[in-house]
C-alpha positions as CSV (number, residue, x, y, z in Angstrom):
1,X,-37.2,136.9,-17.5
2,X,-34.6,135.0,-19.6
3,X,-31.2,136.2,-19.7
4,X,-30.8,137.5,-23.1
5,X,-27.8,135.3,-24.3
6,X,-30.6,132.2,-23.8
7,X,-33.2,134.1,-25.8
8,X,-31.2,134.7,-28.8
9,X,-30.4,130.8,-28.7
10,X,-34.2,130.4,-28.1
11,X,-34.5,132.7,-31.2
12,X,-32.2,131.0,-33.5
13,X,-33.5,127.6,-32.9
14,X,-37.3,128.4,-34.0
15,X,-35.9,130.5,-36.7
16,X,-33.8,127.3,-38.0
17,X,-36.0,125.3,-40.8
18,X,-36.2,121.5,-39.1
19,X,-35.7,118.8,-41.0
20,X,-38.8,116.3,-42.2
21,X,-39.3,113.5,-40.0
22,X,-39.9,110.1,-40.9
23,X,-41.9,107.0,-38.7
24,X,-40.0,104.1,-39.2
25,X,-41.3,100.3,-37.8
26,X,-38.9,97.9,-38.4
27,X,-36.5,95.8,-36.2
28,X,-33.2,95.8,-34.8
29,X,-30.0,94.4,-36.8
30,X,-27.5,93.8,-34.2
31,X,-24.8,93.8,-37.3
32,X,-25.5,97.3,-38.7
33,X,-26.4,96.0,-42.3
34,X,-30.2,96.2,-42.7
35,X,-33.3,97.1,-40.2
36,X,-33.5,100.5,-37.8
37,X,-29.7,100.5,-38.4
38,X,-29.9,101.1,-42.4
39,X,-33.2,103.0,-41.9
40,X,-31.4,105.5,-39.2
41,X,-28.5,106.7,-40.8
42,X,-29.9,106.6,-44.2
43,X,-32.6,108.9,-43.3
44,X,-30.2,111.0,-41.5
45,X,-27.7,111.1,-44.7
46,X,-30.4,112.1,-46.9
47,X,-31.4,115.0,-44.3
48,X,-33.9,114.3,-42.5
49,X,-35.5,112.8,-38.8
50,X,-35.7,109.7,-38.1
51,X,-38.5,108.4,-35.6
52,X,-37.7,105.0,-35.2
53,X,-39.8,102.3,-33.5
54,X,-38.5,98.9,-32.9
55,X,-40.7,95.6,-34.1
56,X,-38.4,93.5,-32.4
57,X,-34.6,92.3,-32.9
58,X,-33.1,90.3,-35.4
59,X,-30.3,87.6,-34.5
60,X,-28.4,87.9,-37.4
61,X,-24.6,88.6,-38.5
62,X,-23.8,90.1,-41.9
63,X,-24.4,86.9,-43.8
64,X,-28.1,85.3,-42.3
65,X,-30.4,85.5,-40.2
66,X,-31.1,82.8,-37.4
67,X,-33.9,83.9,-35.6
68,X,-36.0,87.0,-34.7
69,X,-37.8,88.1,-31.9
70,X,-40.4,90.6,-31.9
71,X,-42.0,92.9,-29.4
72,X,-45.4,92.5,-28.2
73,X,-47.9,95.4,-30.3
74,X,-48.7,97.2,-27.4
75,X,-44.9,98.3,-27.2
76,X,-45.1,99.2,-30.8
77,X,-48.3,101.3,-30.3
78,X,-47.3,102.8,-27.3
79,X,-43.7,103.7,-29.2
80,X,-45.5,105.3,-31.4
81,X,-48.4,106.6,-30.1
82,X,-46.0,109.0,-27.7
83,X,-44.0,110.1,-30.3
84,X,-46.8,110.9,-32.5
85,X,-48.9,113.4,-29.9
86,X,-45.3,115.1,-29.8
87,X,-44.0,115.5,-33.1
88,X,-45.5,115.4,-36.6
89,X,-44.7,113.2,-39.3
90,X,-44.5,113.5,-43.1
91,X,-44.0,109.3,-44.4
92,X,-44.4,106.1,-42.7
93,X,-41.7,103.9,-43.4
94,X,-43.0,100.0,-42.6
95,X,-40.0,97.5,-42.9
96,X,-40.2,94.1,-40.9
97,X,-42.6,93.9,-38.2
98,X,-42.3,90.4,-37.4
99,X,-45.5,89.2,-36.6
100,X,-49.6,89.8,-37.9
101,X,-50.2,91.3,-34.3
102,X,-47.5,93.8,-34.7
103,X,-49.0,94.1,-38.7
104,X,-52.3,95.2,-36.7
105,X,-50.5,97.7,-34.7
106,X,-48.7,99.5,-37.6
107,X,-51.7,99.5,-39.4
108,X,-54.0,100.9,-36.6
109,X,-51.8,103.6,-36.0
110,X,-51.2,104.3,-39.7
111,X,-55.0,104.7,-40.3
112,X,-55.6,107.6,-37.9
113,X,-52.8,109.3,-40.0
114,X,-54.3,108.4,-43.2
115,X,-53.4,112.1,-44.9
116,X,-49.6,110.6,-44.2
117,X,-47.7,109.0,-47.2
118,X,-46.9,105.6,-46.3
119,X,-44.0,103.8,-48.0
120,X,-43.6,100.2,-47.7
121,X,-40.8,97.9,-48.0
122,X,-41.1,93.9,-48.4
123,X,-37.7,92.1,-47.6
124,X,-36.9,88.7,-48.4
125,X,-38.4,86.1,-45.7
126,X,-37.4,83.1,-46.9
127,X,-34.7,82.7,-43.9
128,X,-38.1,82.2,-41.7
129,X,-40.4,79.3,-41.1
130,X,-43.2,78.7,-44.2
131,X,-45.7,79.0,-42.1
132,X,-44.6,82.4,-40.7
133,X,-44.3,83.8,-44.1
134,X,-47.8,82.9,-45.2
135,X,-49.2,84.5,-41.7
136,X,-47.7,87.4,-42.2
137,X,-48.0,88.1,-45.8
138,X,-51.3,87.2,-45.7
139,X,-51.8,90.0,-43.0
140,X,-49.2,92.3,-44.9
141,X,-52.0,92.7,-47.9
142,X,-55.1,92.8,-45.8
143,X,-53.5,95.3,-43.1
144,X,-50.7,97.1,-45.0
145,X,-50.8,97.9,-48.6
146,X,-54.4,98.9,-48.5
147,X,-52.8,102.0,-46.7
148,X,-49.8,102.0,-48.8
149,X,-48.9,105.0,-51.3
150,X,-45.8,103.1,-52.6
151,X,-44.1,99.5,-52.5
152,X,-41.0,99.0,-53.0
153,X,-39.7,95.4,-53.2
154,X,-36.9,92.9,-54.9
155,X,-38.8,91.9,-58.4
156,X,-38.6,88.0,-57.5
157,X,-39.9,88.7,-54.3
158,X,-42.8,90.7,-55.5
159,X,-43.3,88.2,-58.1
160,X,-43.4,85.2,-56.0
161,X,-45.9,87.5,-53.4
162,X,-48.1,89.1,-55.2
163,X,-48.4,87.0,-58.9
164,X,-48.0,83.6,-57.4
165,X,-50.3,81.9,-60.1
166,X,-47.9,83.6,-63.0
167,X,-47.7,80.7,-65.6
168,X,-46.5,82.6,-68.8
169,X,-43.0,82.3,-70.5
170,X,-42.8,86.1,-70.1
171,X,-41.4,87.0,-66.0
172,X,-43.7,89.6,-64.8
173,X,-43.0,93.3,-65.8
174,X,-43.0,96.0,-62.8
175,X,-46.7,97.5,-64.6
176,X,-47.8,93.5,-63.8
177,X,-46.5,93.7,-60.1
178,X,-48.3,97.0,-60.0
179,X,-51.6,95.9,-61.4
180,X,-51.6,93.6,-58.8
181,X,-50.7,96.0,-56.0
182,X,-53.3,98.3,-57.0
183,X,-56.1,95.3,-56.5
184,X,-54.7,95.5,-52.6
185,X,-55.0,99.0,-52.8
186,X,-51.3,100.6,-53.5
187,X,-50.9,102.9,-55.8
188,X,-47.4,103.0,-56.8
189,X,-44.5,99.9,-56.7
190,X,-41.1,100.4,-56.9
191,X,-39.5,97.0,-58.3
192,X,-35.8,96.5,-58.0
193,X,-33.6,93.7,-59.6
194,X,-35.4,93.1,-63.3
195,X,-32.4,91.4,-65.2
196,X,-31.4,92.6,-68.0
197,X,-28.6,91.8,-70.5
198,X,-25.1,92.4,-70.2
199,X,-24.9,92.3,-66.4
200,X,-27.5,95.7,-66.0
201,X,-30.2,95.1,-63.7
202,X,-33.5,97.9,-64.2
203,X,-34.8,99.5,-61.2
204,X,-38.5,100.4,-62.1
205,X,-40.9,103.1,-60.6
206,X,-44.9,102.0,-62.4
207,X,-48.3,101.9,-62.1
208,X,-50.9,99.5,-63.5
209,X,-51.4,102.5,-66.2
210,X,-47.5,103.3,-66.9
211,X,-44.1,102.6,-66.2
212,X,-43.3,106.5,-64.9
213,X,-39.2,106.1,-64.5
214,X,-36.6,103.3,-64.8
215,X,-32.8,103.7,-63.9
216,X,-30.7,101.1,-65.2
217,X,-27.3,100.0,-63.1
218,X,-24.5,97.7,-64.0
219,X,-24.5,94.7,-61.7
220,X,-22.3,94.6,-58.9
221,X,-20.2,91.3,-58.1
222,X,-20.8,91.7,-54.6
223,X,-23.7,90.5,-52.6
224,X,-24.9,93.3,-50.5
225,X,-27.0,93.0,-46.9
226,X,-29.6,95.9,-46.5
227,X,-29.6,97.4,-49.8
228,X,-33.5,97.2,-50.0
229,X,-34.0,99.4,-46.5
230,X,-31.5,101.8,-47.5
231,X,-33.1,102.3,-50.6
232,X,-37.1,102.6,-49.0
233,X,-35.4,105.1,-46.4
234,X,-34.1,106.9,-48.5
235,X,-37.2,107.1,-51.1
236,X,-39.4,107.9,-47.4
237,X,-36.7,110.6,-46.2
238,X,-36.7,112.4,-49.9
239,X,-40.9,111.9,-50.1
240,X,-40.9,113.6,-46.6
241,X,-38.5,116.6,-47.3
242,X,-40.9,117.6,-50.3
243,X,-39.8,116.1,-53.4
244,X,-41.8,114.7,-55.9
245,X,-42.2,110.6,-56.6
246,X,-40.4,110.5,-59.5
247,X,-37.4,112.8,-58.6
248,X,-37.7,111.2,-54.9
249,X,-37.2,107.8,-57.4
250,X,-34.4,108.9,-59.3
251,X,-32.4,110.4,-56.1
252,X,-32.9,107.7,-54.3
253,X,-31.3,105.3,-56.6
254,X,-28.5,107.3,-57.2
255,X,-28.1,107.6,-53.6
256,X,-27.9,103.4,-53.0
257,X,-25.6,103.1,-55.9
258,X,-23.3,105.4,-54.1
259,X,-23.4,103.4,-50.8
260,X,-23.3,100.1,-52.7
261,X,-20.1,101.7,-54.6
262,X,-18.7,102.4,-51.5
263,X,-19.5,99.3,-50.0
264,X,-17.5,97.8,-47.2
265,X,-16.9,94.4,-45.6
266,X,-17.4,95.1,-41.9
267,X,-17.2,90.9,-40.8
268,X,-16.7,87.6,-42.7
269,X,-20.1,87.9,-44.4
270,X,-22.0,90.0,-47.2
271,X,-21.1,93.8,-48.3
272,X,-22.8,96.9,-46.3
273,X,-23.8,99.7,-48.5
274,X,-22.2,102.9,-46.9
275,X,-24.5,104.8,-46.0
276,X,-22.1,107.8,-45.0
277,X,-20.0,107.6,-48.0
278,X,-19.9,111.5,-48.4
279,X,-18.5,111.8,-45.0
280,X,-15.3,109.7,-45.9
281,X,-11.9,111.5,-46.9
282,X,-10.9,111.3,-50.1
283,X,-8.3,108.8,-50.7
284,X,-4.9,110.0,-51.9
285,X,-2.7,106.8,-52.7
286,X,0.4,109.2,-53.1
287,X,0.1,111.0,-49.8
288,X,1.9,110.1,-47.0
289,X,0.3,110.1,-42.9
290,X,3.1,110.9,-40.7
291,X,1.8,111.6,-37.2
292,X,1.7,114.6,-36.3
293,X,3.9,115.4,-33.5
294,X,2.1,117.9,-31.3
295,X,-0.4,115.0,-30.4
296,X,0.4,113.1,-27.8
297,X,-0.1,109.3,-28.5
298,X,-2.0,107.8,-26.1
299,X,-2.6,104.3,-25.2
300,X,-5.8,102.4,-24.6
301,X,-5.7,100.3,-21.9
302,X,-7.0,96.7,-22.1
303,X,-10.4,95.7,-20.4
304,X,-8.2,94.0,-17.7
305,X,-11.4,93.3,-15.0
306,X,-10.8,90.4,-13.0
307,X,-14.1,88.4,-12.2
């Protein structure tokens, strides 16, 4: 028999509501600006689980990307496959993969969860070879957005993608992006980026039948690495903890323009959204931090190993 002090923890921890979790494939970002990085701590910032399984790892600092690696797809399925028989999942999120094979995977283990929302986020590729790209956008709409409830993308990379035969004087609208999505089977698109005057840029949430909410932002100077995951995570993590698409939409935004307002420069190279901008102290220009004098202050020693 249990003591009782571990039964009342026991207790207390079923009783506790558990966050949603979310499935995450995407791939490592050694600089903390985009990937399982972004994906990670935005989920966790909006309040829920992450479940994340690694496609592979970026080489990359906060400014490019020079190469990628990516794991073979039996890692990915087994990655998955574990976590899956132990714990149950409310969105897909599918960032990068990295290759058709690990396309295949995701999609092979989406499908035997097909009651599972799956939210899908295209990045920009053109830091990867042309012939790449084609391979794996070519798998992308045969494997992916057939099983994809929402796809969220920039609007010139959704335009060049999905409408590249688009020869009017008019640029696409998000209902045209969608309309084209729905041919590969997704339902909804979420298209960021469409200029509009006066340095705003819309953000648009449509369908091929309707354009069911737009959220229009001021333009920010700065050019920003991982705004696009933060964004999907956050829209998967909001889906997952019950709300609706369109308030999941709108809460989402407002949640990126937060982390792109509080922004940071962490190296020589683009702005990070912060992700964790709630958890910051408010600054006070006028206040003063003495130290406090019943801490001792002590030092760090230097990695002094001799080799």
């Amino acid at each position: 028999m249990l003591p009782p002090t571990v039964s009342l923890i026991q207790h207390d921890l079923h009783a506790t509501a558990r966050p949603a979790c979310v499935m995450v494939f995407n791939a490592s970002d050694p600089s903390g600006a985009a990937g399982l990085a972004a994906d990670i701590t935005t989920i966790a910032s909006v309040g829920a689980h992450a479940l994340p399984i690694i496609t592979g790892a970026y080489a990359r600092d906060t400014a490019e990307i020079f190469d990628f690696f990516p794991l073979g797809e039996e890692a990915i399925t087994e990655q998955a496959r574990a976590t899956l028989e132990d714990i149950p999942v409310q969105v897909i999120k599918v960032g990068f993969a990295g290759s058709p094979e690990n396309l295949s995977a995701v999609a092979g283990i989406a499908s035997d969860y097909a009651d599972v929302p799956l939210v899908a986020y295209m990045p920009d590729l053109s830091w990867w070879d042309e012939v790449q790209i084609d391979l794996y956008l070519d798998a992308y709409k045969e494997l992916i957005l057939p099983q994809a409830t929402v796809l969220v993308g920039n609007h010139s990379t959704l335009w060049r993608w999905l409408l590249p035969d688009w020869s009017t004087a008019r640029s696409p609208g998000a209902r045209d992006i969608a309309r084209a999505a729905q041919e590969l089977g997704v339902s909804y698109v979420l298209v960021t980026g469409l200029a509009l005057p006066d340095q705003f840029i819309d953000n648009v949430l449509a369908s091929p039948q309707a354009v069911l909410a737009s959220e229009k932002f001021e333009r920010f100077e700065a050019v920003f690495s991982g705004a696009g995951d933060t964004l999907s995570a956050a829209l998967a993590a909001l889906l997952a903890s019950g709300s609706d698409l369109s308030e999941a939409f709108s809460e989402a935004l407002s949640y990126l323009d937060r982390c792109l307002d509080g922004g940071f420069r962490p190296g020589m190279g683009h702005v990070v959204p912060d992700r964790l901008f709630w958890a910051q102290p408010d600054a006070d220009p006028d206040a003063e931090s003495a130290p406090d004098p019943t801490i001792p202050d002590i030092k760090i020693p230097p990695h002094d190993t001799q080799h």
